[in-house]
C-alpha positions as CSV (number, residue, x, y, z in Angstrom):
1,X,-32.3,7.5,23.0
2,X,-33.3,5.9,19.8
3,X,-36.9,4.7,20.0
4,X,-38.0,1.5,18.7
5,X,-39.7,-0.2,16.8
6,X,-37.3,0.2,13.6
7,X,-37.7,0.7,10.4
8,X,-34.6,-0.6,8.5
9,X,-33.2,1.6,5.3
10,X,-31.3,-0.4,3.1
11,X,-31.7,1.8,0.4
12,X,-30.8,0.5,-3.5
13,X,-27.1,-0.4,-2.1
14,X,-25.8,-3.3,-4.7
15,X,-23.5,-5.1,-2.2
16,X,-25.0,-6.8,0.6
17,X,-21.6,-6.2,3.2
18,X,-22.7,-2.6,2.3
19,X,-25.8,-3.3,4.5
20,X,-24.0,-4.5,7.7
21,X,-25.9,-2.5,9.7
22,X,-29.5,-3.3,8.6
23,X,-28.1,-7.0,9.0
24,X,-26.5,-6.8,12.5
25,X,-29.5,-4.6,14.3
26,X,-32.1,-7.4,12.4
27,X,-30.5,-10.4,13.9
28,X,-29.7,-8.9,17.3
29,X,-32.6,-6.7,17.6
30,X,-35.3,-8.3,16.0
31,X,-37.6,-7.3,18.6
32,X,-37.1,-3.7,18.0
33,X,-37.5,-4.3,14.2
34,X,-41.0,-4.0,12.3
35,X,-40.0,-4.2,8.4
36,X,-37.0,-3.2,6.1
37,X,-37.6,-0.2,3.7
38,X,-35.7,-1.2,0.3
39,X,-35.4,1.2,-3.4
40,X,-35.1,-0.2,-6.9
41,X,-31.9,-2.0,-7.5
42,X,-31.0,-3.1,-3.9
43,X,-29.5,-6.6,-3.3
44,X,-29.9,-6.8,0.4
45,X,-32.2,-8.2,2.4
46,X,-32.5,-8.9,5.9
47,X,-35.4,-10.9,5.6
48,X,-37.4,-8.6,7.1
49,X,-40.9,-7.5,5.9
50,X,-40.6,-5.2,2.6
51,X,-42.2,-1.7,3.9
52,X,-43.1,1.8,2.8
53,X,-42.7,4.3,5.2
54,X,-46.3,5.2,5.5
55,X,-47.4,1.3,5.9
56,X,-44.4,1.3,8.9
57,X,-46.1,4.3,10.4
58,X,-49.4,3.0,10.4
59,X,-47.8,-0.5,12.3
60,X,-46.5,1.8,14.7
61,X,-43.0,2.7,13.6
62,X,-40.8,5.5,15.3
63,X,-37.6,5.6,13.7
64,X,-36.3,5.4,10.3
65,X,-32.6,3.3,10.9
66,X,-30.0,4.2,8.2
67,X,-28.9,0.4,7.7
68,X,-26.2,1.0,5.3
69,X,-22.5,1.8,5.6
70,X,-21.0,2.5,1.7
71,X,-17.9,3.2,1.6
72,X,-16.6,6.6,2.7
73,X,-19.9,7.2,4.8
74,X,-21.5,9.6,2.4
75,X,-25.4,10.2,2.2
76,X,-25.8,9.8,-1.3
77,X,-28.6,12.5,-2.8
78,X,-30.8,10.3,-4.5
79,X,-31.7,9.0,-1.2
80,X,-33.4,12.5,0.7
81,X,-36.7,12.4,-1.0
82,X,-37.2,9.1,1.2
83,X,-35.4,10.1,4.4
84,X,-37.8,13.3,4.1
85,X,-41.0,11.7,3.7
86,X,-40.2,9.4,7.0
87,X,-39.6,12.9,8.7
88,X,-42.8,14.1,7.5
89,X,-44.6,11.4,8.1
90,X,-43.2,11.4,11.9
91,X,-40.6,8.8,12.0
92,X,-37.0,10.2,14.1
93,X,-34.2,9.1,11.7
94,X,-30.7,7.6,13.3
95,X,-28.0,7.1,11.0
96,X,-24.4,6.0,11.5
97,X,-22.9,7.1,8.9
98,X,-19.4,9.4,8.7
99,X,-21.7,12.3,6.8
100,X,-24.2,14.0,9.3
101,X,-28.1,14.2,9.1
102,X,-28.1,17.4,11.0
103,X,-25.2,19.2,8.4
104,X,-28.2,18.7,5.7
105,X,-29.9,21.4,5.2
106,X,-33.6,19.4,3.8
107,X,-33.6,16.9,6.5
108,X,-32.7,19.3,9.2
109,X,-35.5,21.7,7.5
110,X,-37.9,19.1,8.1
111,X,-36.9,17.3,11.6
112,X,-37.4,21.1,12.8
113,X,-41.0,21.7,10.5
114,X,-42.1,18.0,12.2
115,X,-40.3,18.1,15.9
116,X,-38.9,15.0,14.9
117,X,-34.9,13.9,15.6
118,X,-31.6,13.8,13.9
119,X,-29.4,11.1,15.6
120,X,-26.1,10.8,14.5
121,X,-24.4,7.8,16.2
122,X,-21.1,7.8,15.4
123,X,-20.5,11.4,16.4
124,X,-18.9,11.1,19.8
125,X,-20.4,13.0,22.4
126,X,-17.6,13.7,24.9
127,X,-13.5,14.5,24.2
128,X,-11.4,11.3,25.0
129,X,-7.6,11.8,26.3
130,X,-4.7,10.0,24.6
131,X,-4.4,7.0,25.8
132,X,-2.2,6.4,28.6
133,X,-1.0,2.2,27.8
134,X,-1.1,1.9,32.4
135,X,-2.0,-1.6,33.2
136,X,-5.8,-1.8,34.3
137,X,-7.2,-4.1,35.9
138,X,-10.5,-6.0,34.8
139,X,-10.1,-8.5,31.9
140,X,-10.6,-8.0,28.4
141,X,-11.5,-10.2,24.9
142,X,-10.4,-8.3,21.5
143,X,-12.1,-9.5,18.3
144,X,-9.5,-9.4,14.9
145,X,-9.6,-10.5,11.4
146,X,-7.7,-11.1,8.6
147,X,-10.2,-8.4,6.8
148,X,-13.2,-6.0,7.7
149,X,-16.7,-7.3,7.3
150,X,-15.8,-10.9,8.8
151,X,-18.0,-11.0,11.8
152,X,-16.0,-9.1,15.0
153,X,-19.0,-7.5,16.0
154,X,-21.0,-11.1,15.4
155,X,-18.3,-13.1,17.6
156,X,-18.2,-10.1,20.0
157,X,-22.1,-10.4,20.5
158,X,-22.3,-14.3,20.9
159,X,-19.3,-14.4,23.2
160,X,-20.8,-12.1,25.3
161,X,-24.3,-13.7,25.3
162,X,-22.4,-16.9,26.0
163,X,-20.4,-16.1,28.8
164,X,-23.5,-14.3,30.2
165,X,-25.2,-17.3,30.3
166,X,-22.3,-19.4,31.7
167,X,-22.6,-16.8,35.0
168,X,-19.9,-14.6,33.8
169,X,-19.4,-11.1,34.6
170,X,-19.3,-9.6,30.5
171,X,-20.0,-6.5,28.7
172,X,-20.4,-6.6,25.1
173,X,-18.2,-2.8,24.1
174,X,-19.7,-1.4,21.4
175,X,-16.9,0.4,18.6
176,X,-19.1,0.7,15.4
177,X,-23.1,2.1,14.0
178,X,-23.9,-1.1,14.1
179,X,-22.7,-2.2,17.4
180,X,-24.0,0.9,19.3
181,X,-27.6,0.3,17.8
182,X,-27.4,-3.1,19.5
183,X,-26.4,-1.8,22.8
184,X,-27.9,1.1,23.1
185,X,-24.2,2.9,23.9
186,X,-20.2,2.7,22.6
187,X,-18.0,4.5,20.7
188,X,-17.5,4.8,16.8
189,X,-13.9,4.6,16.9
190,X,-13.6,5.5,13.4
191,X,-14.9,8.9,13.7
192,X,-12.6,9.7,16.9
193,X,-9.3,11.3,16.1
194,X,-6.6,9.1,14.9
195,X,-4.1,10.3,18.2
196,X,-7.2,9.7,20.8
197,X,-8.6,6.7,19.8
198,X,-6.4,4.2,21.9
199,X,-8.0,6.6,25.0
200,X,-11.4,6.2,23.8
201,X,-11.0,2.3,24.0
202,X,-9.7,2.8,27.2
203,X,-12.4,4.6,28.6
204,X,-15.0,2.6,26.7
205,X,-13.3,-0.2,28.5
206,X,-11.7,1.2,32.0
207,X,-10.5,-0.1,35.2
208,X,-13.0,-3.1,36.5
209,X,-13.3,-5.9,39.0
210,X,-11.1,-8.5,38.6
211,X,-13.4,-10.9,37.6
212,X,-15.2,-8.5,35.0
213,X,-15.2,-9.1,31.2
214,X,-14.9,-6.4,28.6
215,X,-16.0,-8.2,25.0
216,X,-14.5,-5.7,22.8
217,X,-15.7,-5.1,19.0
218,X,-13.0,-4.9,17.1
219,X,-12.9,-2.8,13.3
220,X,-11.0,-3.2,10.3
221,X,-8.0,-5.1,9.9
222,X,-3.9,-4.5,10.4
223,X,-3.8,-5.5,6.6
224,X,-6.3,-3.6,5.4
225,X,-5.0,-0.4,3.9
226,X,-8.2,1.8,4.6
227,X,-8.3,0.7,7.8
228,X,-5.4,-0.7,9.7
229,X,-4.9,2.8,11.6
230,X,-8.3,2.2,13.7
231,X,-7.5,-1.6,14.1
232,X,-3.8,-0.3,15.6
233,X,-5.5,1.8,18.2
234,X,-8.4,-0.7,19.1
235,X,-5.1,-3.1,19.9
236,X,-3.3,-0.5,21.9
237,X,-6.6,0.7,24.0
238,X,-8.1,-2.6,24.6
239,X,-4.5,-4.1,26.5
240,X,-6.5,-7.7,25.6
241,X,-5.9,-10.8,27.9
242,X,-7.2,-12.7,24.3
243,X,-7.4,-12.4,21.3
244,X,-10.4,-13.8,18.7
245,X,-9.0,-13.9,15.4
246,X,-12.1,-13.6,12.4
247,X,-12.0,-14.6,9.2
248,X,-14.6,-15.5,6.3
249,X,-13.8,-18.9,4.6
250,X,-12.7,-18.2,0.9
251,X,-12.1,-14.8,0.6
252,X,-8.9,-14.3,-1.3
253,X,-9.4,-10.4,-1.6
254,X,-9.9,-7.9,0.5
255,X,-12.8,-6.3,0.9
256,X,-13.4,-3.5,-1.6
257,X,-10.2,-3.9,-2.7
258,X,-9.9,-7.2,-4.2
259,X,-6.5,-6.6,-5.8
260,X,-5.2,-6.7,-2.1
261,X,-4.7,-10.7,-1.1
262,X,-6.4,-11.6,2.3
263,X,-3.3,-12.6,4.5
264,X,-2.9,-15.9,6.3
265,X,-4.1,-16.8,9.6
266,X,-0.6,-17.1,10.6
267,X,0.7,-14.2,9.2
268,X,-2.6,-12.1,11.1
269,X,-2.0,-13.8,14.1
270,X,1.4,-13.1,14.4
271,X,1.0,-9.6,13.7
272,X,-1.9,-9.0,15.8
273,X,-0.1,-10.7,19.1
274,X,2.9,-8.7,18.1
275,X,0.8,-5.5,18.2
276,X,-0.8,-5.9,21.6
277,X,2.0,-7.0,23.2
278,X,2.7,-2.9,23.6
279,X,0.3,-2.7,25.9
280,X,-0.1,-6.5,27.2
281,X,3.0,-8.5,27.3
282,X,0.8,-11.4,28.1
283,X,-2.1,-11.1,25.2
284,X,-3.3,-14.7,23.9
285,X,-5.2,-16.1,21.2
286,X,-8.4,-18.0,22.5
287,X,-9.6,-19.2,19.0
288,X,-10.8,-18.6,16.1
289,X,-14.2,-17.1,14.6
290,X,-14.5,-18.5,11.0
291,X,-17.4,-17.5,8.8
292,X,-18.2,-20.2,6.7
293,X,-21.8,-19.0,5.1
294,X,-20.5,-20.0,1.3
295,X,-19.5,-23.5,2.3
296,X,-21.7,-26.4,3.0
297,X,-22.0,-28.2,6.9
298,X,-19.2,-30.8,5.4
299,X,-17.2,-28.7,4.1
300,X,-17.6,-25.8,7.7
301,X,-16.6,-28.8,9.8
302,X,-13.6,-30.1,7.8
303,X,-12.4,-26.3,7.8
304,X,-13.0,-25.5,11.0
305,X,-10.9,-29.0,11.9
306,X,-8.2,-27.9,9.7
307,X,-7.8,-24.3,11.2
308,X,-8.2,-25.7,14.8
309,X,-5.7,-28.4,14.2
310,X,-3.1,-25.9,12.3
311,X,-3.2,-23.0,15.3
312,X,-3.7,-25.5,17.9
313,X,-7.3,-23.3,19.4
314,X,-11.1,-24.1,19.2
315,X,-12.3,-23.1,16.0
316,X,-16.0,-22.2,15.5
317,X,-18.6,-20.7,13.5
318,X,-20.8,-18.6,15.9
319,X,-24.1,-19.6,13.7
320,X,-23.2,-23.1,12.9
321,X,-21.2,-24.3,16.2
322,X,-21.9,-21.6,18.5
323,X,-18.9,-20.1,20.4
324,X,-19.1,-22.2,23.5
325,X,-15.7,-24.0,22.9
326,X,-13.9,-20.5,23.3
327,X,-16.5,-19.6,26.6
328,X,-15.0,-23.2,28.0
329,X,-11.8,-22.1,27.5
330,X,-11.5,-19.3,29.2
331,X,-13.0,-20.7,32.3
332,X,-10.7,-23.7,32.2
């Protein structure tokens, strides 16, 4: 168990995708959430209060969150003398990253010297089988993009919340750090082994009632070199009745490799379905999550009527439209 309230570490990370995590667990969890702890040079900002980690303790804090996820998942040095000190000063620290706490010898020195705890989230915690592709039943919602960092976990989330409130039986299946902070539980399917991770989806998501909703969170991208691998197996394990399809208005390049073009909606979609077909034969698009943060409200709604009108599905903005046009399609 991670114990709240939170204290956020952005770090001095430069990009602000790199702080995902920090920005996901502020706007879900804001409740659990006292302050943000930032170093020289960061450009994030969850809009959080600005903290030190002895004014956090004295407001009551008990864990130090890791709220960054830099590329490679390494704990960069210049960053201990601050995870220490919230050790000392007797905050727990949680991190998701791919590098351990506990395989560091000064923090793991310290948690001991303090009886505080390591918690490393995206370790899994049980052996998953290879996935077996058997029809199951329950239903299940996938969330894709074009790209990472689009906002699958952020569609995941409000379509859950949604169809919750609508009286529908949903789960909100945490795959990522980020995700698993929210929830409380999930797998980091990009730290399970490449050959098991369709069977971890499918024991994150297993056999249900037939009117039960898996929302799953879906990672990476099928055209994202890094990544595709764990976007395959998310497809495979999930065997989703629909598809979400995400996508950030304007981004021509993919993320961190902006030499790579973004792909078409088209080209994704067809790709995607094609994909999950292994596994469900009758997979569907329900819509379309577009991000549109850079573009004014005229410009969001003329975009959003655009994509709708080419693909023929709702099209929404979870923070500008909400996502109830895709809830009301599924209960049509």
């Amino acid at each position: 168990m991670i114990d709240a309230p939170y204290l956020l570490f952005l770090g001095d990370v430069e990009n602000p995708l790199d702080a995902k995590t920090a920005t996901g667990i502020a706007h879900w969890r804001k409740d659990a959430c006292l302050g943000q702890l930032r170093l020289p040079g960061c450009r994030a900002d969850t809009g959080l209060p600005d903290l030190s980690v002895e004014a956090a303790t004295r407001q009551g804090a008990r864990t130090l969150v890791v709220g960054v996820a830099p590329a490679g998942g390494q704990l960069p040095q210049r960053w201990l003398d601050v995870l220490e000190a919230a050790l000392a000063a007797g905050l727990d620290l949680a991190s998701g990253l791919h590098a351990r706490l506990v395989d560091v010898p000064r923090l793991a020195g310290a948690a001991r010297a303090g009886g505080r705890q390591l918690l490393d989230v995206r370790q899994p915690r049980q052996p998953f089988p290879v996935g077996s592709g058997d029809p199951r039943p329950g239903r299940r919602i996938l969330t894709v993009g074009t790209d990472t960092c689009v906002g699958k976990m952020f569609a995941s989330l409000a379509l859950t919340r949604e169809m919750q409130a609508r009286g529908l039986n949903a789960s909100f299946r945490a795959t990522g750090q980020t995700g698993i902070f929210i929830a409380g539980e999930g797998v980091c399917v990009d730290a399970v082994v490449a050959d098991f991770i369709s069977g971890a989806i499918e024991w994150l998501a297993p056999a249900n009632d037939p009117d039960h909703w898996d929302v799953i969170e879906g990672q990476g991208s099928l055209f994202h070199p890094s990544y595709a691998g764990v976007s395959l197996g998310l497809l495979h394990g999930s065997q989703p009745d629909w598809l979400v399809l995400c996508h950030q208005a304007g981004r021509t390049g993919l993320d961190g490799m902006e030499h790579w073009p973004v792909p078409s909606l088209e080209e994704c979609l067809a790709l995607n379905l094609q994909t999950a077909r292994l596994t469900n034969p009758d997979v569907q698009l329900l819509g379309v999550n577009l991000n549109t943060a850079g573009l004014t409200q005229a410009q969001a709604e003329r975009e959003m009527a655009e994509v709708s009108s080419r693909l023929g599905v709702p099209c929404v903005d979870p923070v500008r439209t909400g996502v109830a046009a895709l809830v009301a399609r599924l209960m049509d």
